[in-house]
C-alpha positions in Angstrom: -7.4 20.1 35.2 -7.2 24.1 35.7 -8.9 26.1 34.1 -7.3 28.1 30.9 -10.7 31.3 30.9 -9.7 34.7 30.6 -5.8 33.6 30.7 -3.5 35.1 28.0 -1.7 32.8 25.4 0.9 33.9 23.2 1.6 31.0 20.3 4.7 31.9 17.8 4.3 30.2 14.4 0.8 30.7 14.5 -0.3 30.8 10.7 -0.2 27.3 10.1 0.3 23.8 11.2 1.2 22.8 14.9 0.9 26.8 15.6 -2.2 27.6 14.3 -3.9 24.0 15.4 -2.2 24.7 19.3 -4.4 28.7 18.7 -7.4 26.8 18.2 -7.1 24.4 20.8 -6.0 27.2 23.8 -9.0 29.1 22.2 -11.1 26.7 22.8 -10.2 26.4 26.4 -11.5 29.8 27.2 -8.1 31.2 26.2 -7.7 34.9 25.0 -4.9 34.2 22.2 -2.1 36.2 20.8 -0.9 35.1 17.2 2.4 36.0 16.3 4.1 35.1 12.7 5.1 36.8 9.6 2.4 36.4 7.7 -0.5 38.8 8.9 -3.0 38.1 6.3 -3.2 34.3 7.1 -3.5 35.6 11.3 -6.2 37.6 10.4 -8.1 34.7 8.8 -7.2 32.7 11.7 -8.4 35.2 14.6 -12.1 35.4 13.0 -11.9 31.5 12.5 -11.1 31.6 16.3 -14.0 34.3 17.1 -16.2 32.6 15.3 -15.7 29.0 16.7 -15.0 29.4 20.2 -15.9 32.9 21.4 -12.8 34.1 22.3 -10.8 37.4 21.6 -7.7 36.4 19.3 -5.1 39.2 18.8 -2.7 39.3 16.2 0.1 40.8 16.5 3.2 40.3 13.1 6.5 39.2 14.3 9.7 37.7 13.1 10.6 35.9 16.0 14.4 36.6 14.4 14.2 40.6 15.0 14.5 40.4 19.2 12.8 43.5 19.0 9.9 42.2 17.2 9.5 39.5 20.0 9.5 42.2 22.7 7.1 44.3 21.2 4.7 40.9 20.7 5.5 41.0 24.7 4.5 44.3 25.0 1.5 44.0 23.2 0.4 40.9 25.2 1.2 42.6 28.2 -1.1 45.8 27.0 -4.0 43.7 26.2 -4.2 41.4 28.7 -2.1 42.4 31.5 0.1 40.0 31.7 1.5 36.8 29.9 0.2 33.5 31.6 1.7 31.1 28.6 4.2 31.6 25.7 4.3 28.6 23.2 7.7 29.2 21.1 6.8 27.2 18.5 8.2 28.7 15.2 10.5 26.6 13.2 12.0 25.8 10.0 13.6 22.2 9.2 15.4 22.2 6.2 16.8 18.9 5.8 19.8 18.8 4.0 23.3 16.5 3.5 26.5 18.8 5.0 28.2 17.6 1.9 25.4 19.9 -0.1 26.7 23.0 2.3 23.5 24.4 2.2 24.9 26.8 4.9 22.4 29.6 4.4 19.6 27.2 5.4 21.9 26.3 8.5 21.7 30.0 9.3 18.0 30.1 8.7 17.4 27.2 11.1 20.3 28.8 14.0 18.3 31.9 13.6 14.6 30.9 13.9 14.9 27.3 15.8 17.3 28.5 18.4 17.5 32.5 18.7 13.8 32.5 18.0 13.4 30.4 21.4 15.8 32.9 23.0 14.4 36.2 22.3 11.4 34.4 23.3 12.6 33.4 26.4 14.0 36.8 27.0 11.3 38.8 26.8 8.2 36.9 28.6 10.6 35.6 31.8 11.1 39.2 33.7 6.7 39.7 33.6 6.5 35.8 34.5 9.0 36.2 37.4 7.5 39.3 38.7 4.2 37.3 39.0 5.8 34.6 39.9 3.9 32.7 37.2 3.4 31.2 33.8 4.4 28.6 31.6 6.8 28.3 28.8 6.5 25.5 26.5 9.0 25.1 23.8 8.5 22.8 20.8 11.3 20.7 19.6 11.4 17.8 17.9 12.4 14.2 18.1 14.6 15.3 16.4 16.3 17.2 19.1 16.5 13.2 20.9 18.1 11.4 18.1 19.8 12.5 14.4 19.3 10.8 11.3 21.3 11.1 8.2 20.1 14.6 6.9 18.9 15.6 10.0 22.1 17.1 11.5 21.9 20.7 11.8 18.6 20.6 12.4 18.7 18.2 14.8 21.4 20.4 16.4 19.0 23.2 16.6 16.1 21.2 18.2 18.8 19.7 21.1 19.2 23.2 21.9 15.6 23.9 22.4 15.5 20.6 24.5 18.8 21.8 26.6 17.1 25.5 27.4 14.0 23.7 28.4 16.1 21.2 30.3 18.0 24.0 32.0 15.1 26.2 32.5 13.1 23.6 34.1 15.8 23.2 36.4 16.7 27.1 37.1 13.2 27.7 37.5 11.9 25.2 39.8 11.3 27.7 42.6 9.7 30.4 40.8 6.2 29.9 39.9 7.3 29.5 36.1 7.0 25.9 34.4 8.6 24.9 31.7 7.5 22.3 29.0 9.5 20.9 25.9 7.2 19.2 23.4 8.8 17.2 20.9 6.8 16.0 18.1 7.5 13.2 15.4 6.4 13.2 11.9 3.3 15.9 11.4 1.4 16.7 8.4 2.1 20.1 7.9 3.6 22.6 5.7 7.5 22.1 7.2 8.5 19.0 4.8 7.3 21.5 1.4 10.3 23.7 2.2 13.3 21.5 2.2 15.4 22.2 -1.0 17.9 19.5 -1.0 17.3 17.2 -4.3 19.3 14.4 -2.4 16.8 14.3 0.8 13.6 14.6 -1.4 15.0 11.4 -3.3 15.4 9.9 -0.3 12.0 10.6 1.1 10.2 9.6 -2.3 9.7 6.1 -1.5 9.1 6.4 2.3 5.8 5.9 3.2 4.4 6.9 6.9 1.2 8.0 8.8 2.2 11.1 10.4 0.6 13.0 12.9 -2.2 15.1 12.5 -1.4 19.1 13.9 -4.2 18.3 16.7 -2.4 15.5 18.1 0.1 18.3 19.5 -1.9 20.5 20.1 -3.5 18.1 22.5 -0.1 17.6 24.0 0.3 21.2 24.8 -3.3 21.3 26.2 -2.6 18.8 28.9 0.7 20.1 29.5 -0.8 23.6 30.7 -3.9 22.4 31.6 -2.1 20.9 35.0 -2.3 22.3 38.6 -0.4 25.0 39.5 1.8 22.1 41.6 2.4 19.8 38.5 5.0 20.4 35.9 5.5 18.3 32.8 8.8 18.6 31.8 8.5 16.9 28.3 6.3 15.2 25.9 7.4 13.1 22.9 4.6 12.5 20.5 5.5 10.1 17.8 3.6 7.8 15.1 2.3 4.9 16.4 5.3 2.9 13.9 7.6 5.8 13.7 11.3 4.3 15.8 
């Protein structure tokens, strides 16, 4: 496994859940860490929890990964600190599960905006420093959801087989170039996501559905071994689902 000390990690979505368990983990590689979300007060708690429990430096930097110019100033930042971006985890997301016959089309914006454009501005403004060093690794976080749709499910779903065709296509433009590309796609995880879905008709549904879901870690992990590889090896995706999760 290669070593992660002194590299520079840039994870969006990092106040809670998947994001801030992925922080933790990178941290405690030997990772200097770059949080990015919209919620600054909870980054600040995190970077001294990080600090505190693996030694590390953990910068925090406030960004609506919606505003491109927000995610090229996190760039900038990164690139200020550090001197250059070695990983970028786009992993801010919203999944608001809804019916299409509800037409709960602002949420559909929400998710076009964050789950795909998010990825994009990403994507745009860590690959020109990557190329130039002719390294780096980009992992985007999708979902199973971006593998098969279930009722509910559709626009998201939609956004997240976006995520996996940019990885997809990435991968493949990228082969030559020192810069590897990862798509993570997660099952059911306990976090925060589910608590924002608004849709009376899908929290029905859900009411009686019962289901171990993954713990944040278990992804984090995921990522971990994913850049953890040598500089040769390139793990093109990862599903990580509950053991009886179909």
């Amino acid at each position: 496994m290669t070593s992660l000390n002194n590299q520079s990690a840039i994870i969006t979505g990092a106040s809670s859940g998947i994001g801030k368990a992925i922080a933790h983990q990178l941290a405690n590689e030997g990772t200097n860490v770059v949080l990015a979300a919209r919620r600054a007060d909870k980054l600040k708690d995190l970077a001294e929890e990080i600090a505190e429990q693996h030694g590390v430096e953990a910068k925090v930097v406030e960004t609506d990964v919606t505003k491109r110019e927000d995610v090229e100033n996190l760039i900038e930042e990164t690139k200020s600190a550090y001197g250059r971006v070695d990983i970028l985890v786009n992993n801010a997301g919203v999944m608001l599960l809804s019916f299409l016959k509800n037409d709960h089309v602002d949420e559909w914006e929400q998710m076009v905006d964050v789950n795909i454009k998010g990825v994009l501005f990403g994507i745009h403004a860590c690959l020109p420093a990557m190329l130039e060093q002719e390294a780096g690794h980009i992992v985007n976080v999708s979902s199973v959801a971006g593998h098969e749709v279930f009722p509910s499910s559709t626009v998201y779903s939609a956004t997240k087989y976006a995520v996996k065709a940019l990885s997809m296509g990435m991968e493949k433009e990228l082969s030559r170039s020192g810069v590897r590309v990862t798509n993570i796609s997660p099952g059911a995880v306990d976090t925060e996501l589910t608590e924002h879905i608004t849709d009376g008709d899908v929290i029905d549904m859900f009411k009686d559905r019962s289901m171990d879901p993954l713990e944040a870690d278990d992804i984090a992990r995921a990522v971990a071994y994913a850049v953890t590889q040598p500089s040769y090896v390139n793990v093109n995706e990862v599903i990580v689902r509950p053991m009886h999760q179909k």
